[in-house]
C-alpha positions in Angstrom: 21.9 -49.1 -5.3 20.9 -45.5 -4.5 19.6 -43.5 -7.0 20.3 -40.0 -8.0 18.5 -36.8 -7.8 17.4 -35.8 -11.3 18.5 -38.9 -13.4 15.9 -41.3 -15.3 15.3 -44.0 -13.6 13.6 -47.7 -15.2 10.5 -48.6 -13.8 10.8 -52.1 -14.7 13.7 -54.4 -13.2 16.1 -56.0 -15.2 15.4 -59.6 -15.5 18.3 -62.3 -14.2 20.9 -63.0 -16.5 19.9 -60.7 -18.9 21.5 -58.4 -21.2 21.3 -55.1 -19.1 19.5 -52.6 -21.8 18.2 -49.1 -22.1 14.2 -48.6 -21.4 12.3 -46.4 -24.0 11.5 -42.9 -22.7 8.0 -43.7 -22.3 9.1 -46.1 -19.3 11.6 -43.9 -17.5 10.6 -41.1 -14.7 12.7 -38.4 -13.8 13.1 -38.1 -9.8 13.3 -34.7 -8.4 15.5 -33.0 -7.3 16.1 -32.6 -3.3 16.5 -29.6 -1.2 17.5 -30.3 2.0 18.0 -26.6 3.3 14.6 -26.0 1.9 13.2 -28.4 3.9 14.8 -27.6 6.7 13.8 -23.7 6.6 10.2 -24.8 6.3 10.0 -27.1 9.0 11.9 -24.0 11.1 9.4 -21.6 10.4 6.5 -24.1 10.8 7.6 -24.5 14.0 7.9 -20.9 14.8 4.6 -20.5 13.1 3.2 -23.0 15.6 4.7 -21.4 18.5 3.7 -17.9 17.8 -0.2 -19.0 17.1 0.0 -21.2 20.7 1.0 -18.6 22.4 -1.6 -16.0 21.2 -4.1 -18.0 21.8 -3.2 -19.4 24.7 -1.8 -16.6 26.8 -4.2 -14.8 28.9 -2.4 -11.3 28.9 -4.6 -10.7 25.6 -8.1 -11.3 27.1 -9.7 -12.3 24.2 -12.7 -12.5 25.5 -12.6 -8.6 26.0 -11.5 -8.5 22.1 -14.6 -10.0 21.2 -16.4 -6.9 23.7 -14.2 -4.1 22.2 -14.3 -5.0 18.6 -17.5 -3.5 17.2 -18.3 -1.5 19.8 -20.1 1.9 19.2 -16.7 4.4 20.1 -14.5 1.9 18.1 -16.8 1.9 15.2 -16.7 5.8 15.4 -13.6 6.5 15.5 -13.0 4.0 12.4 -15.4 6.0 10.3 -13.6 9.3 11.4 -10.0 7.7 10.0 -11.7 6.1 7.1 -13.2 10.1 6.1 -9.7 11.7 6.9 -7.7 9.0 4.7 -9.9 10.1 2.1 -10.4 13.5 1.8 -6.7 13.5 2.7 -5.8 11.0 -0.3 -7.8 13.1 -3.1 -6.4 16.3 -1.9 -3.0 15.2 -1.3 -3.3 13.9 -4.8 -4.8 16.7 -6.6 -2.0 19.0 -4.9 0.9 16.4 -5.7 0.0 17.0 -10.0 -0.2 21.1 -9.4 3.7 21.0 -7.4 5.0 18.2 -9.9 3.8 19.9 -12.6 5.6 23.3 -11.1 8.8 21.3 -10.9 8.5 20.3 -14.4 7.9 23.7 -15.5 10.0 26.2 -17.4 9.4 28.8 -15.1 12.4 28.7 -12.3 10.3 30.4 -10.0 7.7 27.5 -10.3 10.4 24.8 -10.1 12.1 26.3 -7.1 9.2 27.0 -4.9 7.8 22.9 -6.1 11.3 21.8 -4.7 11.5 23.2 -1.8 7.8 22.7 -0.8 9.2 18.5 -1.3 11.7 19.5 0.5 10.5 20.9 3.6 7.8 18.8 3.8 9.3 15.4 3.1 12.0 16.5 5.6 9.3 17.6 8.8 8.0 15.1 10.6 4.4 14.8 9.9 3.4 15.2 13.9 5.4 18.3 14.0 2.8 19.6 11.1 -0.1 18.5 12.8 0.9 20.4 16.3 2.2 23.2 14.5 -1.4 23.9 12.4 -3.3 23.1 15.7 -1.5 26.0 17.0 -1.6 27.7 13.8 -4.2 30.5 15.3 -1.7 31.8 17.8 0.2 33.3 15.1 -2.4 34.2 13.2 -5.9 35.5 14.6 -7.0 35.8 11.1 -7.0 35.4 7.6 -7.4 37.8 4.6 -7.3 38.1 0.7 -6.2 41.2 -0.7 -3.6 43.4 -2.2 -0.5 42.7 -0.4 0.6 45.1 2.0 -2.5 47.1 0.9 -6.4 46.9 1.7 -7.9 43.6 2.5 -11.3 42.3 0.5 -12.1 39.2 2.6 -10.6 38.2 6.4 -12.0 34.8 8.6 -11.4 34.1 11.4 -8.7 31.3 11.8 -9.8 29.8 14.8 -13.7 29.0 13.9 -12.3 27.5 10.2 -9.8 25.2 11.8 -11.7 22.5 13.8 -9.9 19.5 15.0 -11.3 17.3 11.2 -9.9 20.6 9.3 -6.7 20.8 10.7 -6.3 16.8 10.4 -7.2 17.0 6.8 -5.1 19.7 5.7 -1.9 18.8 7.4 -2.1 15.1 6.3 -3.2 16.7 2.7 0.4 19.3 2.8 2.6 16.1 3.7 0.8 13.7 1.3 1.5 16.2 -1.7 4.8 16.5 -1.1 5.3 12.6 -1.6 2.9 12.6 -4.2 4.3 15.0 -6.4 7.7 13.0 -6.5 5.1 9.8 -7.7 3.2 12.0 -10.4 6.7 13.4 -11.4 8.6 10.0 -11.5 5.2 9.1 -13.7 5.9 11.6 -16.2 9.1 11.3 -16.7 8.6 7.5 -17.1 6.8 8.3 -20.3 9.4 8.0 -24.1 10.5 11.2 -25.4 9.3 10.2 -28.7 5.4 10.7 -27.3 6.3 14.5 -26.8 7.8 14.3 -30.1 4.9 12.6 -31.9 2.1 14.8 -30.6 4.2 17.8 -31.1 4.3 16.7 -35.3 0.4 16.3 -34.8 0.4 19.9 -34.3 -1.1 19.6 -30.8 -1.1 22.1 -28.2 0.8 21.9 -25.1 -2.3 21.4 -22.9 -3.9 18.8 -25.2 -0.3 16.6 -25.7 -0.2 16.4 -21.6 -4.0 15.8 -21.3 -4.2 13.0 -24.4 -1.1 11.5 -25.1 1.4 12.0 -22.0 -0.5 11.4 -18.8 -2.7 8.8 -19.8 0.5 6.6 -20.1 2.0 8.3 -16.9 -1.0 7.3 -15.2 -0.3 3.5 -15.5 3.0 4.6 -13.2 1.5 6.7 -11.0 -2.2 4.8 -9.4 0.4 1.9 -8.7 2.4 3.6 -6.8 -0.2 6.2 -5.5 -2.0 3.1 -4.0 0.9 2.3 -2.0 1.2 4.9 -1.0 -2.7 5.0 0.7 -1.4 2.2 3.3 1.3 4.7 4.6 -1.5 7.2 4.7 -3.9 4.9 6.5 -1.7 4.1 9.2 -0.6 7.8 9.5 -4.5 8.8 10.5 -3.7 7.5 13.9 -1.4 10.9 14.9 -4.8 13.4 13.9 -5.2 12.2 17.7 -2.6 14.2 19.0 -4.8 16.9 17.8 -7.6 15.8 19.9 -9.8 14.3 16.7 -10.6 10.8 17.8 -10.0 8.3 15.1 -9.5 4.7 15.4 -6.5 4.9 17.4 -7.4 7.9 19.8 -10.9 6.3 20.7 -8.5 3.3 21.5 -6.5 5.1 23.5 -9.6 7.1 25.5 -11.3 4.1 26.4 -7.7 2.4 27.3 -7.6 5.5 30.0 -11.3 4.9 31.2 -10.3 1.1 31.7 -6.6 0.6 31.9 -7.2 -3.2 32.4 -8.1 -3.6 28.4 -5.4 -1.7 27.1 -3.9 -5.3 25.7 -7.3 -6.4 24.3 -7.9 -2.5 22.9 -4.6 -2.6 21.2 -5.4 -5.7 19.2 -8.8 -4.4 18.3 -6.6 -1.3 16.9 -4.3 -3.8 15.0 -6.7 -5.9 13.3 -9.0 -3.3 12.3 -5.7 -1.0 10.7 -4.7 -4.8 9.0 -8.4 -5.0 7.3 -8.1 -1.5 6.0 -4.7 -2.1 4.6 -5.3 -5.3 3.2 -8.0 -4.1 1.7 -6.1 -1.5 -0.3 -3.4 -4.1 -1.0 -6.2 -6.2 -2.7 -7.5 -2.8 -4.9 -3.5 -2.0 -5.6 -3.3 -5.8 -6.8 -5.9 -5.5 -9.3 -5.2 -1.4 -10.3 -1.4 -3.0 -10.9 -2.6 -6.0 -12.9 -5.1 -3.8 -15.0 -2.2 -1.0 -16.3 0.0 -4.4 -16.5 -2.2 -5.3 -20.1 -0.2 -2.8 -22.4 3.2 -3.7 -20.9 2.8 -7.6 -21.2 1.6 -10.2 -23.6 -0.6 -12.6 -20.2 -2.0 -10.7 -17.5 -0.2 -12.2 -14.4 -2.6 -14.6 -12.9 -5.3 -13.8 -10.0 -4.9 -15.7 -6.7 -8.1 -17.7 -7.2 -6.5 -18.7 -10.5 -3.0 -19.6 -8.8 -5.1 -21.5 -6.4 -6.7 -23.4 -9.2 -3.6 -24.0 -11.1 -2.3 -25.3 -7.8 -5.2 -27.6 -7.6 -4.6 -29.0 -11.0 -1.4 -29.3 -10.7 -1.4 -31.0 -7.9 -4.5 -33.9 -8.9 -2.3 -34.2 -12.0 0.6 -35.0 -9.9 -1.8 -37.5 -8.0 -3.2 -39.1 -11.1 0.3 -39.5 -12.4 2.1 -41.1 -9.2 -1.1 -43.9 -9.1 -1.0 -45.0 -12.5 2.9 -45.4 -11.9 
């Protein structure tokens, strides 16, 4: 007799002759339930899995061997330190200037909101290599710089073309596009915070700077570093155009020593790829934790670490164990 999926089954057989009769619940197991597609999607992507990993390491198109030579060499290890300085300086700035032109979009002043949405707009709409060429250039249309009265005398002038060197203009064009997305982060963030905190710190008899300081972005923030965060992984794999500026990061001392010796350009390639998957995964591990720390006033359990899901995991599954033996 076959037995179904998900009904209690006796664990002791019925003896012959007698009266056929209930077993306590004590005695009865419940069998699982099966999925058969689920089953058969796994073993698919096993397979797959299998295939992919066989071929990588098996294929000798990716000279592995010259991975190894390439990985930690001097010029790669350079050229990392040069993109891990640009996401930086690019991801504070970028910040600092997404708050000023979110807070100009949220401000009463039309002049302020119309200048913060078309800055978005123009620069969420460019694509960011056109920015980069366009500042490289930048001195061609203008020798020099000055602060002054407008169309009047001039108090200080520089020179355009000894202040933008190759880091500069990498910085500030990937600082002017991150802004623009930032803004729209820092915005959504305060609008995300209840009317009824304006209201509240306005009947404390607050003043406008110390209700946005105290009571409204503190609670924006747990909104905006999630999403900021995120938003570093585009930025990290964006570093690799400041080479089409001639600033050699990872990618561009990639792609010089790929000219020098054409042969490795396979094994440089990987050595780009898994060096730009350790920098994201790295920031996917610190936007993991920043989203599980703002999570504590928005739920009653902090969602589980992965060593603690591994753990539970482990449990659960010696519990299993235990329980299928003494059955």
């Amino acid at each position: 007799m076959s037995e179904t999926p998900g009904a209690a089954v006796p664990l002791v057989e019925a003896q012959p002759g007698a009266v056929p009769s209930t077993p306590p619940l004590a005695v009865q197991r419940v069998l699982p339930q099966r999925h058969l597609g689920r089953w058969i999607a796994t073993a698919v992507v096993l397979v797959l899995l299998a295939q992919f990993v066989h071929g990588l390491a098996t294929n000798p198109f990716y000279q592995w061997d010259r991975f190894g030579y390439w990985f930690l060499r001097p010029a790669i290890l350079d050229g990392l330190v040069i993109t891990l300085e640009v996401t930086a300086l690019s991801a504070v700035l970028g910040l600092l200037g997404g708050i000023v032109i979110a807070l100009a979009r949220l401000s009463s002043s039309p002049v302020l909101r119309a200048v913060g949405w078309t800055y978005v707009w123009v620069l969420r709409s460019v694509p960011l290599i056109v920015v980069l060429i366009f500042l490289y250039n930048f001195s061609a249309l203008y020798r020099t710089l000055s602060i002054g009265v407008p169309f009047g005398p001039a108090f200080f002038r520089f020179d355009e073309s000894r202040l933008a060197t190759d880091m500069v203009v990498a910085v500030v064009g990937l600082s002017l596009n991150e802004a623009a997305y930032a803004a729209e982060v820092v915005r959504g963030g305060i609008l995300s915070v209840d009317q009824g905190q304006y209201e509240a710190a306005a009947a404390l008899g607050l003043s406008r700077y110390r209700r946005f300081t105290r009571i409204v972005f503190p609670q924006a923030l747990r909104s905006i570093v999630p999403n900021y965060v995120n938003q570093l992984i585009g930025l990290i794999k964006s570093t690799s155009l400041v080479f089409y500026v001639s600033l050699l990061d990872l990618f561009g001392a990639a792609q010089t020593m790929g000219s020098t010796y054409p042969g490795d350009i396979v094994p440089l390639l990987l050595v780009v790829t898994v060096w730009y998957l350790i920098l994201t995964s790295a920031v996917s591990v610190v936007q993991y934790y920043v989203e599980r720390h703002h999570a504590r006033g928005g739920r009653r359990a902090l969602p589980p670490t992965p060593p603690q899901r591994l753990r539970a995991a482990l449990s659960g599954l010696r519990a299993r164990i235990r329980r299928e033996a003494a059955v």
